[in-house]
Biopython code that builds the backbone (N, CA, C, O; Angstrom):
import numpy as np
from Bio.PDB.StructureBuilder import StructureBuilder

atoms = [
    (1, "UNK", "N", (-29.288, 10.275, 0.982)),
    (1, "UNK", "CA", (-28.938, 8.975, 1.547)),
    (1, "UNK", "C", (-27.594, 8.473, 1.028)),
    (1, "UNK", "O", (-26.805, 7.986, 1.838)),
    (2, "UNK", "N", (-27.277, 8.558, -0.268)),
    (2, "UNK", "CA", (-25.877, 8.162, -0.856)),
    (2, "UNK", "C", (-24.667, 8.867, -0.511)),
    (2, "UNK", "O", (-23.530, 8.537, -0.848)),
    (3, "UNK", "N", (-25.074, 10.091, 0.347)),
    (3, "UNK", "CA", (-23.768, 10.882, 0.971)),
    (3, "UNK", "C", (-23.808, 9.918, 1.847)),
    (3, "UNK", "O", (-23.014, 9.012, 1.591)),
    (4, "UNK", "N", (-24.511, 9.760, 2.894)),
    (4, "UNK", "CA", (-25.048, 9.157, 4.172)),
    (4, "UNK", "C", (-23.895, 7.913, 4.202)),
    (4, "UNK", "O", (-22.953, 7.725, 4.972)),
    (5, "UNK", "N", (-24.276, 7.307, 3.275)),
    (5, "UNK", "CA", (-23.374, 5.914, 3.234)),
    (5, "UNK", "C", (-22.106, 6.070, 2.759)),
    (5, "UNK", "O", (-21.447, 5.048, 2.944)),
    (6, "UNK", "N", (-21.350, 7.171, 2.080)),
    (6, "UNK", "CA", (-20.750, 7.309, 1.286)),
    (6, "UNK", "C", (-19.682, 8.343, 2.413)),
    (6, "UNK", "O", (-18.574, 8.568, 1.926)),
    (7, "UNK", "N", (-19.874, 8.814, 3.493)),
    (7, "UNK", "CA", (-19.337, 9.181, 4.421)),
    (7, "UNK", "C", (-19.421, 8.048, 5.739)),
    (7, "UNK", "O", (-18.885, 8.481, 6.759)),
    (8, "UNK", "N", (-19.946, 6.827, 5.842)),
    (8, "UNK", "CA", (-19.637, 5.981, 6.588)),
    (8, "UNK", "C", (-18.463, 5.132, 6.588)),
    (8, "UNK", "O", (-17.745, 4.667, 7.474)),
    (9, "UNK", "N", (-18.494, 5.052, 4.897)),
    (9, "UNK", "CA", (-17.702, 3.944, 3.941)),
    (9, "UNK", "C", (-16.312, 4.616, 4.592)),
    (9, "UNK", "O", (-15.470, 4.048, 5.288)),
    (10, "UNK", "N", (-16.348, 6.242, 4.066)),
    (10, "UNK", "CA", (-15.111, 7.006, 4.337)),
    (10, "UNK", "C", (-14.928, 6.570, 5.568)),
    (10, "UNK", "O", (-14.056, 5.720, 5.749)),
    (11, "UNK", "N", (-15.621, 7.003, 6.551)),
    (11, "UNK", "CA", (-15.193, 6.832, 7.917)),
    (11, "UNK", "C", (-14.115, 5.826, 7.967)),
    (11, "UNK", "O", (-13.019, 6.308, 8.255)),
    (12, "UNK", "N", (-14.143, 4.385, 7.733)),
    (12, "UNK", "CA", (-13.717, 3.289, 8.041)),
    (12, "UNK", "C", (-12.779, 2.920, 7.425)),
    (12, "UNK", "O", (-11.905, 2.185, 7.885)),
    (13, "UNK", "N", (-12.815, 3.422, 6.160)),
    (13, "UNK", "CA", (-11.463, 3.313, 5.273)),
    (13, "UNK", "C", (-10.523, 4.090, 5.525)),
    (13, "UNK", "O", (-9.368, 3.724, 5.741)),
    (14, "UNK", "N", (-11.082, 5.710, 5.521)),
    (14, "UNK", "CA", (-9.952, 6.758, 6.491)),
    (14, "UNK", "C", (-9.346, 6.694, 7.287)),
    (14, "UNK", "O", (-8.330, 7.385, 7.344)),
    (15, "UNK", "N", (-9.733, 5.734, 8.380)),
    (15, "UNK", "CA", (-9.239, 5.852, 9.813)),
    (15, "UNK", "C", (-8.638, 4.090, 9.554)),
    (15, "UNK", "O", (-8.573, 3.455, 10.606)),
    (16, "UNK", "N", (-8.364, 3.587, 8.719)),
    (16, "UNK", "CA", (-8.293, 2.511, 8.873)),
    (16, "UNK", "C", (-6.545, 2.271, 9.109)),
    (16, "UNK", "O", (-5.911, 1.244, 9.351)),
    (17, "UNK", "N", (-6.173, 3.493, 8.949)),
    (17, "UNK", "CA", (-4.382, 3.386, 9.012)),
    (17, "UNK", "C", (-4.346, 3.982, 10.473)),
    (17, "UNK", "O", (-3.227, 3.660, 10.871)),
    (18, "UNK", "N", (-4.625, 4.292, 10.923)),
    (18, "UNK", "CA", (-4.508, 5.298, 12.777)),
    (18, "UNK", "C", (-4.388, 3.942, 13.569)),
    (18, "UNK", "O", (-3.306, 4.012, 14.150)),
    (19, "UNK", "N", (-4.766, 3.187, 13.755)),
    (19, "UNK", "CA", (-4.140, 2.321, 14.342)),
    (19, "UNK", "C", (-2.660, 1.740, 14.366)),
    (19, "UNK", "O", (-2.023, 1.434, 15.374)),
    (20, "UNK", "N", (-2.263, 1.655, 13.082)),
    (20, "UNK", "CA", (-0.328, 1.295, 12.904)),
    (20, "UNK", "C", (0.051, 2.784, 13.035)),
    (20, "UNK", "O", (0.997, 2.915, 12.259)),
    (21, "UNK", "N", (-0.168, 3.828, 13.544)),
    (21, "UNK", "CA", (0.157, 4.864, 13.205)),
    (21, "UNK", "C", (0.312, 5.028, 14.505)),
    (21, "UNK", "O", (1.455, 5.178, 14.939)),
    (22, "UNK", "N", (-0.955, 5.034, 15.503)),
    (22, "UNK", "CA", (-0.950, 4.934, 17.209)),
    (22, "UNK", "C", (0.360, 3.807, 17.802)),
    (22, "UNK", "O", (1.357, 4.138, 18.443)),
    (23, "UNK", "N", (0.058, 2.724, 17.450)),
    (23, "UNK", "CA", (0.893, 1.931, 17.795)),
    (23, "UNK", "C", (2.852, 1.838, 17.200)),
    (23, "UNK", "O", (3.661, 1.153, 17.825)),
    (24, "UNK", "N", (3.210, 2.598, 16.046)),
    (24, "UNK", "CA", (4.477, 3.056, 15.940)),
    (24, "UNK", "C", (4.911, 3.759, 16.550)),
    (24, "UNK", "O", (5.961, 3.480, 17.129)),
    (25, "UNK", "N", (4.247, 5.122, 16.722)),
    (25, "UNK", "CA", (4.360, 6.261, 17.830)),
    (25, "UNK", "C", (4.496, 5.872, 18.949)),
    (25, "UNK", "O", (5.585, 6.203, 19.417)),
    (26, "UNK", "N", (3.419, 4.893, 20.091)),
    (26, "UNK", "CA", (3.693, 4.679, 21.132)),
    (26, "UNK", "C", (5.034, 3.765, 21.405)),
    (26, "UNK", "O", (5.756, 4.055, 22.358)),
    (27, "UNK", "N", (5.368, 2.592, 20.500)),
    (27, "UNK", "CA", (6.486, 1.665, 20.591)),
    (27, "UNK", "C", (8.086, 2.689, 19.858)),
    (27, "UNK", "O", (9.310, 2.607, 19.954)),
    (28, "UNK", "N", (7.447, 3.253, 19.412)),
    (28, "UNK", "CA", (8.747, 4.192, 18.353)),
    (28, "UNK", "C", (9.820, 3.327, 18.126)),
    (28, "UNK", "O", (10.972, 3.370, 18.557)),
    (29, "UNK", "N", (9.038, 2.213, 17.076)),
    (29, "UNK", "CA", (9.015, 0.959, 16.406)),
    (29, "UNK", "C", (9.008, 0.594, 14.952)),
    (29, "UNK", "O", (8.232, -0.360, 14.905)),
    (30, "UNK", "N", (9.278, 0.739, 14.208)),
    (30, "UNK", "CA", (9.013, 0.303, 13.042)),
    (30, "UNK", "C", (9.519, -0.614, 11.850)),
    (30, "UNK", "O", (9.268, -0.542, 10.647)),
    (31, "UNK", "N", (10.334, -1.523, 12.584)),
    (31, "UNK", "CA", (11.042, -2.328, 11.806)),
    (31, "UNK", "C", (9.871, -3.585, 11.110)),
    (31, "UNK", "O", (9.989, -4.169, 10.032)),
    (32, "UNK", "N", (9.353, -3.653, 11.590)),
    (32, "UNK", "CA", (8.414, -4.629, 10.755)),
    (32, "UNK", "C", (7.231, -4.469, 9.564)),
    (32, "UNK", "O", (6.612, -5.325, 8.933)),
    (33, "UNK", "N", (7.181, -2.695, 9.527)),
    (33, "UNK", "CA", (6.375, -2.237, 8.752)),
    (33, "UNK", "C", (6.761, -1.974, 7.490)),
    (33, "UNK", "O", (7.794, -1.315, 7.368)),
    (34, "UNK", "N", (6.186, -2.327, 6.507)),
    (34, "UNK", "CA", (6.096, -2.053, 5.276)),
    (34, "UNK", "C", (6.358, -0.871, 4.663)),
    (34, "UNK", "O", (5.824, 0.000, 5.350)),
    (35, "UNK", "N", (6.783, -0.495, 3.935)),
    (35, "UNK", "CA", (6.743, 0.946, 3.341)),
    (35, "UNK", "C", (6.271, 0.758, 2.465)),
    (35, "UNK", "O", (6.035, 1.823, 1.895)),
    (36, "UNK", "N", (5.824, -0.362, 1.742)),
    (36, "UNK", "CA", (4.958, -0.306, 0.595)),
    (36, "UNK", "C", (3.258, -0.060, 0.846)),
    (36, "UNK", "O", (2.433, 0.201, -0.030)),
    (37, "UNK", "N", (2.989, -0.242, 2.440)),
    (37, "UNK", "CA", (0.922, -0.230, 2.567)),
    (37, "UNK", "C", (1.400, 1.383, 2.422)),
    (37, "UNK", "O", (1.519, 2.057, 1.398)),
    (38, "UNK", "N", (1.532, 1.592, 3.234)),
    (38, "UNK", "CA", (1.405, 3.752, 2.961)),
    (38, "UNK", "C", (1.928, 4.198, 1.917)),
    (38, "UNK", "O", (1.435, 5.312, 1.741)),
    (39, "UNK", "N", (2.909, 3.883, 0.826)),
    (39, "UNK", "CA", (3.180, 4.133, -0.258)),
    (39, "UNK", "C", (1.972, 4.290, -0.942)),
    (39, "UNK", "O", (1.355, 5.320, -1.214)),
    (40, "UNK", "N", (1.691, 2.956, -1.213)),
    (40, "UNK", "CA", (0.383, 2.472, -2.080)),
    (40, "UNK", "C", (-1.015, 3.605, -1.600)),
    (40, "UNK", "O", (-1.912, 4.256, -2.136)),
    (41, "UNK", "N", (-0.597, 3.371, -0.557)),
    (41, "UNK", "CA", (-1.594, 4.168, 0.333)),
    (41, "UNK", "C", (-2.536, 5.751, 0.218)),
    (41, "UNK", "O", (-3.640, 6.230, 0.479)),
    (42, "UNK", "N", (-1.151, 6.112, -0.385)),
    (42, "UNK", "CA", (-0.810, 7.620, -0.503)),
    (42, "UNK", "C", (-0.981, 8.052, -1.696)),
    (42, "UNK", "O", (-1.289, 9.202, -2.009)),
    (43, "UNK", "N", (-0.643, 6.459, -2.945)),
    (43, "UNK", "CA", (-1.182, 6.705, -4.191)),
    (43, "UNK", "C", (-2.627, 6.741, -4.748)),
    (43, "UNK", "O", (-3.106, 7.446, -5.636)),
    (44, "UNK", "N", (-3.246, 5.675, -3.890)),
    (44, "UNK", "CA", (-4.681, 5.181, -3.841)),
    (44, "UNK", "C", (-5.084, 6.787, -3.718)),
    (44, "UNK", "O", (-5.435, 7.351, -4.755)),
    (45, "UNK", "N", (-5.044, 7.487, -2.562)),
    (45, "UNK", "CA", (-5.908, 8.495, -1.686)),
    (45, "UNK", "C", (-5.433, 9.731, -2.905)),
    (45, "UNK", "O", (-6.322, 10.449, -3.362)),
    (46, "UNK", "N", (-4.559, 9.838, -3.190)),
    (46, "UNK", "CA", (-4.065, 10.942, -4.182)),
    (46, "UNK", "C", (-5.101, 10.744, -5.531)),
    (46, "UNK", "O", (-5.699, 11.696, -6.032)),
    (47, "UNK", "N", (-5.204, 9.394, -6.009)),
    (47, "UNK", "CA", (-6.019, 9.053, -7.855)),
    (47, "UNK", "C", (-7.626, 9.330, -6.383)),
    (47, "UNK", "O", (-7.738, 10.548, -6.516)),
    (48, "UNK", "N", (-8.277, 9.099, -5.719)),
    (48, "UNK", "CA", (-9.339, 9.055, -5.124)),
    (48, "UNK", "C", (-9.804, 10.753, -5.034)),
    (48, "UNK", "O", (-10.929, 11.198, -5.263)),
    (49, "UNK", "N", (-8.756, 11.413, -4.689)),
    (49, "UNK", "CA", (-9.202, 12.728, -4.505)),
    (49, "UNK", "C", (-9.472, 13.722, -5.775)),
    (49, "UNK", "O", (-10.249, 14.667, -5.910)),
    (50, "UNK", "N", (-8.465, 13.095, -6.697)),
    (50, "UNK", "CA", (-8.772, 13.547, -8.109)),
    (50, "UNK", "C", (-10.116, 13.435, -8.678)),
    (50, "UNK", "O", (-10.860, 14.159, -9.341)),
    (51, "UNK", "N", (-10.157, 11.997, -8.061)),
    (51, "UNK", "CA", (-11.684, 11.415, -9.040)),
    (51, "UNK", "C", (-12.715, 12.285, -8.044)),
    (51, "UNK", "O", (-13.597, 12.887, -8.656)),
    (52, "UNK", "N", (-12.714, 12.410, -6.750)),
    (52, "UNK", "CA", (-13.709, 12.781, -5.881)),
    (52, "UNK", "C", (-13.828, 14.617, -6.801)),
    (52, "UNK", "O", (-14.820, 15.218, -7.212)),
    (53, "UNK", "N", (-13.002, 14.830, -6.812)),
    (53, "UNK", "CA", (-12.618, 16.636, -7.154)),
    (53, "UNK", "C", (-13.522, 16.594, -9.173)),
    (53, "UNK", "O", (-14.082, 17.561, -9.690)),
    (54, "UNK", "N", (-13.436, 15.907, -9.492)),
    (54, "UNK", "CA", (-13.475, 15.543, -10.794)),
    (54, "UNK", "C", (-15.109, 15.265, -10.666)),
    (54, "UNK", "O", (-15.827, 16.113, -11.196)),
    (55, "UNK", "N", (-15.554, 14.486, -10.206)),
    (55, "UNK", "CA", (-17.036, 14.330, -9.760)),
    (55, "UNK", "C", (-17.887, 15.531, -8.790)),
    (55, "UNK", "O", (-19.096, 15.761, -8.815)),
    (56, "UNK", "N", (-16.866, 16.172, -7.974)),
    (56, "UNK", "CA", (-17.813, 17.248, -7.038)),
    (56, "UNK", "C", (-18.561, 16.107, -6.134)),
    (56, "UNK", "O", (-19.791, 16.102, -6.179)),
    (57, "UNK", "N", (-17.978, 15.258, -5.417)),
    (57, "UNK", "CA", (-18.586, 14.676, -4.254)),
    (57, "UNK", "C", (-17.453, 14.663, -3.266)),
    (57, "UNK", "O", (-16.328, 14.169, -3.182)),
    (58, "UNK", "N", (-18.444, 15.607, -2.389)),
    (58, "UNK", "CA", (-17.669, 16.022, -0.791)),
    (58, "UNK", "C", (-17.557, 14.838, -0.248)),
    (58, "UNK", "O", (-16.439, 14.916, 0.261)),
    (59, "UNK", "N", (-18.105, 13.411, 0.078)),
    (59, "UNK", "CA", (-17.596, 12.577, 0.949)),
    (59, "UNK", "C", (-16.240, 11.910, 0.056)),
    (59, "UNK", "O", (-15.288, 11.404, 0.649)),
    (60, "UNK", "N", (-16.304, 11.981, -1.188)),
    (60, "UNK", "CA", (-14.648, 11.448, -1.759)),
    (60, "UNK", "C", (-14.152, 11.806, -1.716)),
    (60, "UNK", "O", (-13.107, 11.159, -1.641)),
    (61, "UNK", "N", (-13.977, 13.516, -1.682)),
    (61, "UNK", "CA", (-13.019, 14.245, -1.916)),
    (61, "UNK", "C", (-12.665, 14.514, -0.068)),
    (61, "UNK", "O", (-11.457, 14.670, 0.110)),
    (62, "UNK", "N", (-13.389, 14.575, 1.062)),
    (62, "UNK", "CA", (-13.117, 14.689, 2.356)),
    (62, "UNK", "C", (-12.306, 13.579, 3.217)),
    (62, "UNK", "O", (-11.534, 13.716, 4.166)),
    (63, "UNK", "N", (-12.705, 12.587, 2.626)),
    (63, "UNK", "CA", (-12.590, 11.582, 3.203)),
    (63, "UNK", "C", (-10.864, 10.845, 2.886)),
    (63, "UNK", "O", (-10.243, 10.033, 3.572)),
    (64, "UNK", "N", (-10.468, 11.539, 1.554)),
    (64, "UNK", "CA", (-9.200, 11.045, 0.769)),
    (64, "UNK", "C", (-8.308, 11.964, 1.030)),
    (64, "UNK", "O", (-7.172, 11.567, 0.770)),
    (65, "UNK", "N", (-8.369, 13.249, 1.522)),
    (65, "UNK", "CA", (-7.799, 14.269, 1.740)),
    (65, "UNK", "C", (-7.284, 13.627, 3.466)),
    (65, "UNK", "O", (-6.140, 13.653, 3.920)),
    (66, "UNK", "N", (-8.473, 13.118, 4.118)),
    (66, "UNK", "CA", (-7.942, 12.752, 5.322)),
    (66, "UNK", "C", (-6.483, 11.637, 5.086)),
    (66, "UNK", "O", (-5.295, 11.663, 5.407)),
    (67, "UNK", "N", (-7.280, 10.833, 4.436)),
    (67, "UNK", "CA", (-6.702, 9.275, 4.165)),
    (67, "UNK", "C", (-5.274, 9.596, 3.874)),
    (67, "UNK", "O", (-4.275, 9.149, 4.436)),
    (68, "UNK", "N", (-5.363, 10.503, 2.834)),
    (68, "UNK", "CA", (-3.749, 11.137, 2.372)),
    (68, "UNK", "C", (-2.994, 11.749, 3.773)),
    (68, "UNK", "O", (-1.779, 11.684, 3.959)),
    (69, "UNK", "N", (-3.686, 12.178, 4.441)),
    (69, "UNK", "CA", (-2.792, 12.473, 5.748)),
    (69, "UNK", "C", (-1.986, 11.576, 6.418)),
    (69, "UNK", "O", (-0.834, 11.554, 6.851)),
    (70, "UNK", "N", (-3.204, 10.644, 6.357)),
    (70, "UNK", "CA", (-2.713, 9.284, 7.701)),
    (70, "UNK", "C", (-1.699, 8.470, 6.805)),
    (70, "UNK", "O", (-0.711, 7.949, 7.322)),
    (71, "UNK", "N", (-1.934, 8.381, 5.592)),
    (71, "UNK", "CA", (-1.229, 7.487, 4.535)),
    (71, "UNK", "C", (0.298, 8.478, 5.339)),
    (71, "UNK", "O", (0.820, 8.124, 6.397)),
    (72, "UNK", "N", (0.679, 9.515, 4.644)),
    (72, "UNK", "CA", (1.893, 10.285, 5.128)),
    (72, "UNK", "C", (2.217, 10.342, 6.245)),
    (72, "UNK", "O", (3.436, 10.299, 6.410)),
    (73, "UNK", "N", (1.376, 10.459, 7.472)),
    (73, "UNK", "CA", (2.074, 10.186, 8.595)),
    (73, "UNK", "C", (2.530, 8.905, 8.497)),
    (73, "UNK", "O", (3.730, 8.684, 8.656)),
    (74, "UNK", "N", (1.411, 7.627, 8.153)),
    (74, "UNK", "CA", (2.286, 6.338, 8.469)),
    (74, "UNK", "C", (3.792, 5.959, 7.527)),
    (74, "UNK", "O", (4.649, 5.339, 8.157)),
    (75, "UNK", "N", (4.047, 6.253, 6.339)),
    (75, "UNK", "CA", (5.112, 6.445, 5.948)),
    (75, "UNK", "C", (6.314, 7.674, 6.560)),
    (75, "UNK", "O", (7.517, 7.431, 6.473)),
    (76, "UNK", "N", (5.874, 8.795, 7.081)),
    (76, "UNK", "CA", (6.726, 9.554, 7.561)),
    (76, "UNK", "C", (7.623, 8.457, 9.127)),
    (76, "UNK", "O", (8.778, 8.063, 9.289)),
    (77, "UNK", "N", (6.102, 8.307, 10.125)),
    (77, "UNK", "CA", (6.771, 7.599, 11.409)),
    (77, "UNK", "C", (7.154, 6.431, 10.805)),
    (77, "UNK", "O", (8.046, 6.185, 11.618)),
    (78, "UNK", "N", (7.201, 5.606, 10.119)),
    (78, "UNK", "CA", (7.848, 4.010, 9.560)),
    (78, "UNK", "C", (9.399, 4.575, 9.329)),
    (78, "UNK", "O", (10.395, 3.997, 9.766)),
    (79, "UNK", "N", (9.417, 5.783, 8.579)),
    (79, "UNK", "CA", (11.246, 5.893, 7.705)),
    (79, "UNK", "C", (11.361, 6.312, 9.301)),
    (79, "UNK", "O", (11.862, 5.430, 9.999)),
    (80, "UNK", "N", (11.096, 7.140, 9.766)),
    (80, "UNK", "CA", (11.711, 8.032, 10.710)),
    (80, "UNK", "C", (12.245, 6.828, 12.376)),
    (80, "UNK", "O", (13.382, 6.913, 12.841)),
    (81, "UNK", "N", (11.170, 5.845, 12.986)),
    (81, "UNK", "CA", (11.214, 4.678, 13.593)),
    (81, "UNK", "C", (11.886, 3.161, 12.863)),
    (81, "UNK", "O", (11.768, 2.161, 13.571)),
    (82, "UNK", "N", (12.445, 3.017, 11.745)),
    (82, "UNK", "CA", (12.826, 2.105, 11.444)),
    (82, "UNK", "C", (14.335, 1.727, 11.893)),
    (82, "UNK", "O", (14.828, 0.651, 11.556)),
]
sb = StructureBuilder()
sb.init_structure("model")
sb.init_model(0)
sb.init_chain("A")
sb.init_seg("    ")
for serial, (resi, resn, name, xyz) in enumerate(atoms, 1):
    if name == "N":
        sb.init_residue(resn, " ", resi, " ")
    sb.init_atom(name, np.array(xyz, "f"), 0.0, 1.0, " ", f" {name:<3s}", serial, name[0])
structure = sb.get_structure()
């Protein structure tokens, strides 16, 4: 049951950057975005995957590996659209 919830949690936190990420891409826009949320972003998901890797729990360690993606795309399209 604690994966159960513990891969929902992921769900929502993971995907929680794909939205500014959809919407830079489609406007190929980015002057108003921050470079500090995906910075931070990218640091969060990086100390998360350690700890997930460090513990041996697949929904921390799956879920931060994603997060680290989207974190880098949204900093990659922000420099690249600004």
């Amino acid at each position: 049951m604690k994966n159960v919830i513990g891969y929902i949690a992921a769900f929502f936190t993971t995907f929680s950057l794909l939205p500014q990420i959809i919407r830079i891409w489609k406007l190929k826009e980015a002057r108003d975005i921050s470079l500090f949320l995906p910075f931070m972003a990218s640091i969060g998901s990086i100390l998360w995957l350690v700890y997930g890797i460090m513990i041996e729990e697949m929904p921390v360690i799956a879920a931060n590996i994603v997060s680290l993606l989207f974190a880098l795309t949204t900093l990659f399209v922000t420099i690249k659209y600004r």
